[in-house]
C-alpha positions as CSV (number, residue, x, y, z in Angstrom):
1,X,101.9,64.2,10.4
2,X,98.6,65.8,11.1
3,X,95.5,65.6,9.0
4,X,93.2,68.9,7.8
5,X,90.2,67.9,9.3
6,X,88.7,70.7,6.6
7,X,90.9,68.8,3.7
8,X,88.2,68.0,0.7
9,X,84.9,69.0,2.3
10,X,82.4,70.3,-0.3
11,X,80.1,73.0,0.3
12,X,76.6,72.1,0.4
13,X,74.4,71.6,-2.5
14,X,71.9,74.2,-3.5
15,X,68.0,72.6,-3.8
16,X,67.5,72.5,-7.7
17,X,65.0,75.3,-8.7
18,X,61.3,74.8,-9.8
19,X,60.1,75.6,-13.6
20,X,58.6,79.1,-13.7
21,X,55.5,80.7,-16.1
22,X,56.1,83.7,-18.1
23,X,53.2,86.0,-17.9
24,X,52.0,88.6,-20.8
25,X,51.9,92.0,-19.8
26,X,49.8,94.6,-21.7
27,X,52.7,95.8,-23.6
28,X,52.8,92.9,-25.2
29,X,51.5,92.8,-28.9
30,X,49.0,89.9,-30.2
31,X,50.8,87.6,-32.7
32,X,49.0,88.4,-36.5
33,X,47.7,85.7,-38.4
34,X,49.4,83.5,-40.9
35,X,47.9,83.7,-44.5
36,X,46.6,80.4,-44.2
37,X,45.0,80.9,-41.2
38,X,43.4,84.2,-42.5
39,X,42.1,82.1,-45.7
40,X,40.7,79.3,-43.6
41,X,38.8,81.7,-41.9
42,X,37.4,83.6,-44.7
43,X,36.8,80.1,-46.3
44,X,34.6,79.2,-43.3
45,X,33.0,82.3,-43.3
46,X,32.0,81.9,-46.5
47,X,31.1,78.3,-46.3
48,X,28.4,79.9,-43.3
49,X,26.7,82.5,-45.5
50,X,26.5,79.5,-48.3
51,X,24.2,77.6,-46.2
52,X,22.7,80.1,-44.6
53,X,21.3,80.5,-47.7
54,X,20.7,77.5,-48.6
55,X,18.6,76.9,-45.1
56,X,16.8,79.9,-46.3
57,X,16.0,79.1,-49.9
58,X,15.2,75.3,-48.3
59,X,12.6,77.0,-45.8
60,X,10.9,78.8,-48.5
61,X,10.4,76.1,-50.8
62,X,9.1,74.0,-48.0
63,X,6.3,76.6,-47.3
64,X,5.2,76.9,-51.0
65,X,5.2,73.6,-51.2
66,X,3.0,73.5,-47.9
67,X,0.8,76.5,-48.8
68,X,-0.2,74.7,-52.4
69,X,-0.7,71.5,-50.9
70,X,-3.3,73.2,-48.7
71,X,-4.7,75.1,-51.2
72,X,-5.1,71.4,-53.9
73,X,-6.8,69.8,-50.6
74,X,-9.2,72.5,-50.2
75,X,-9.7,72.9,-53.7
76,X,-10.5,69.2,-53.8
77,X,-12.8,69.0,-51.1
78,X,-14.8,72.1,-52.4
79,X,-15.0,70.0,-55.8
80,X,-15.5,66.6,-53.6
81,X,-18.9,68.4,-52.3
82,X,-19.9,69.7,-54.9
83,X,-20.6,66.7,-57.0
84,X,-21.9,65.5,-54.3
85,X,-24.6,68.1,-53.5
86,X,-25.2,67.7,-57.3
87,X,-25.2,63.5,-57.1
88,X,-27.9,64.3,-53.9
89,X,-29.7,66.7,-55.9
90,X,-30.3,64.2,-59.4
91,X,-30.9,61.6,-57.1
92,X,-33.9,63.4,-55.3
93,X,-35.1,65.0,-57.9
94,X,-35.5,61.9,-60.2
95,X,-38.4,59.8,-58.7
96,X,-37.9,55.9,-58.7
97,X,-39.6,54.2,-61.7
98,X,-41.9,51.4,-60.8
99,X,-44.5,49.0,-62.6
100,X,-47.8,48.2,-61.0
101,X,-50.2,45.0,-62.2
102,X,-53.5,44.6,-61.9
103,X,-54.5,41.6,-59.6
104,X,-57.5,40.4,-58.5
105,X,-58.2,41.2,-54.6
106,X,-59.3,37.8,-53.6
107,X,-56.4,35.4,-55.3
108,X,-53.9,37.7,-56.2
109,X,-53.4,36.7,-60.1
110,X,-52.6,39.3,-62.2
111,X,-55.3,40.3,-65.0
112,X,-55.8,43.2,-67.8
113,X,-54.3,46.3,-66.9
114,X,-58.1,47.1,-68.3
115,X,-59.6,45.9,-64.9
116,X,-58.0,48.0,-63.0
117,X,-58.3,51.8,-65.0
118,X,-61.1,53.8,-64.0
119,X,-62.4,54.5,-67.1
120,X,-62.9,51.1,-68.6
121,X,-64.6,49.9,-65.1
122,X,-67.1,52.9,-65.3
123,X,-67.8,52.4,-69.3
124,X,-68.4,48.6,-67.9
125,X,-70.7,49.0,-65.4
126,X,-68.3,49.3,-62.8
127,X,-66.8,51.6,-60.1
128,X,-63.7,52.2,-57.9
129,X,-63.4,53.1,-54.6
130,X,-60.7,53.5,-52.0
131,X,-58.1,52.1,-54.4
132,X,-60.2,49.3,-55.3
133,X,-61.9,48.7,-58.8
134,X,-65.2,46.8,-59.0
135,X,-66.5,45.2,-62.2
136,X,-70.0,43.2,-62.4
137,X,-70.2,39.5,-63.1
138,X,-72.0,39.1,-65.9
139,X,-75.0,37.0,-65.4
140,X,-74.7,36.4,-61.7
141,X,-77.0,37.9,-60.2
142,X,-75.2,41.1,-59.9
143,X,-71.7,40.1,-58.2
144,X,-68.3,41.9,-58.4
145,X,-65.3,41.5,-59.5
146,X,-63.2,43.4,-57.3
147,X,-59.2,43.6,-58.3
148,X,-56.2,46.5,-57.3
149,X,-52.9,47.7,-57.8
150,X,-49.9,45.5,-57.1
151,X,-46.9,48.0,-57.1
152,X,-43.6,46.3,-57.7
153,X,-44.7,42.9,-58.4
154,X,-44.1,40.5,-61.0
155,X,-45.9,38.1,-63.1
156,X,-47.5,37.5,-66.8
157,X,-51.5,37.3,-66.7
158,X,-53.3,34.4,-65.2
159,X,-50.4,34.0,-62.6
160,X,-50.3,34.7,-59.3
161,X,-48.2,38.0,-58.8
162,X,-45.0,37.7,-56.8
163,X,-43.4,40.5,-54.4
164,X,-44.4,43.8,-54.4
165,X,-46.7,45.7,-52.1
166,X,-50.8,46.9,-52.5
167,X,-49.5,50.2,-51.5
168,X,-48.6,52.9,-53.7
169,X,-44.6,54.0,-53.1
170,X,-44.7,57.8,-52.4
171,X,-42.8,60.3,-54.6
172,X,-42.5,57.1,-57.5
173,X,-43.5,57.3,-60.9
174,X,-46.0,54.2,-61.1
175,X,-46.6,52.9,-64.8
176,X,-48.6,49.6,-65.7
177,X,-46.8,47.2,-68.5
178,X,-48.8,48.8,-71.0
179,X,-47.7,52.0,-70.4
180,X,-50.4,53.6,-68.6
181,X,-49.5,56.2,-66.2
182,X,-50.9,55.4,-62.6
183,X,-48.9,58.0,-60.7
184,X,-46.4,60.8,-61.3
185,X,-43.6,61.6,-58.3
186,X,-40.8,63.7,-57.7
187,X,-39.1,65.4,-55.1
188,X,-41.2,63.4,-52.4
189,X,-44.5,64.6,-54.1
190,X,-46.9,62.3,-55.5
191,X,-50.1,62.3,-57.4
192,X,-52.8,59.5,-58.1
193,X,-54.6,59.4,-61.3
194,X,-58.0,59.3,-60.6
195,X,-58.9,57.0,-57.2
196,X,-56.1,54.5,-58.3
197,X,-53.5,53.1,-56.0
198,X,-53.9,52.5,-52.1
199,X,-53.8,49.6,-50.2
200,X,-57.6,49.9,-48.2
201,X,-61.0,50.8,-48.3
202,X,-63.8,48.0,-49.1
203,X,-66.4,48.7,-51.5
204,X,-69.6,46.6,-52.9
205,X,-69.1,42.8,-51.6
206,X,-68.5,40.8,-55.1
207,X,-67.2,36.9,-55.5
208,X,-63.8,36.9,-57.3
């Protein structure tokens, strides 16, 4: 019995087929919105404008707030300088206040105011000269007692003064202890009354 040599062959498979894109055409019509998409939009939309405004309103106060912080600083510094031109003024125009005491030239202890104002030395035989007042030593052959200003210094009468200086302090009021006025200042101006005040100048050689 002969065999079919063709019996139960099978006709080759075919290579399976790749996956394939579909491709919109023009024709083809954009798919609408849902309602909640179109409500999640306007809803960020609106949520924008919000803070745009916001940002804005933020931006504005921030300026004010900068604008009157510039004008209190200014304000402050005009006022600062002003009371201080005013402070510089009072304190130039008011002349320091200092008390002078009569001392005698030679050992430097403080006597009478007396001895050392012009017109009591010249009612007592005496003169002044280049700041210097000279009265006569009774009964001594015609001596002098020679004493001046000490301006700033301390010390009760028949002690030695302490501190100050023999020369007058310019643009000071001057005043003795008992009130006398030895020189009026102010504003860097000062005047002597009478020959008063001054550190030099010799006059008639005296004992002390």
């Amino acid at each position: 019995m002969t065999q079919d040599d063709n019996q139960g062959a099978q006709p080759p498979q075919e290579p399976p087929k790749r996956g394939s894109m579909r491709f919109q055409d023009d024709s083809t019509q954009a798919r609408q919105p849902s309602l909640a998409e179109q409500r999640a939009r306007q809803q960020a939309l609106a949520q924008q404008e919000r803070q745009e405004v916001l940002d804005a309103e933020a931006s504005r106060a921030a300026d004010k707030k900068s604008s009157t912080k510039r004008k209190l600083l200014i304000g402050t510094g005009v006022t600062v300088g002003l009371v201080g031109l005013v402070a510089t003024f009072y304190t130039v125009a008011k002349p320091e206040e200092v008390t002078a005491v009569c001392a005698a030239k030679d050992t430097e202890i403080v006597e009478n105011d007396q001895n050392c104002d012009e017109n009591y030395v010249r009612t007592h035989g005496g003169y002044s000269q280049g700041g210097f007042f000279f009265l006569p030593i009774g009964g001594f052959g015609g001596g002098y007692n020679s004493y001046r200003y000490n301006y700033g210094g301390t010390g009760t009468v028949g002690q030695r003064v302490s501190g100050g200086s023999y020369t007058a302090p310019s643009g000071a009021n001057v005043n003795t202890k008992s009130g006398k006025s030895v020189q009026r200042g102010g504003f860097g101006i000062s005047g002597k009354s009478g020959s008063t005040g001054g550190s030099g100048g010799s006059g008639k050689s005296g004992g002390s």
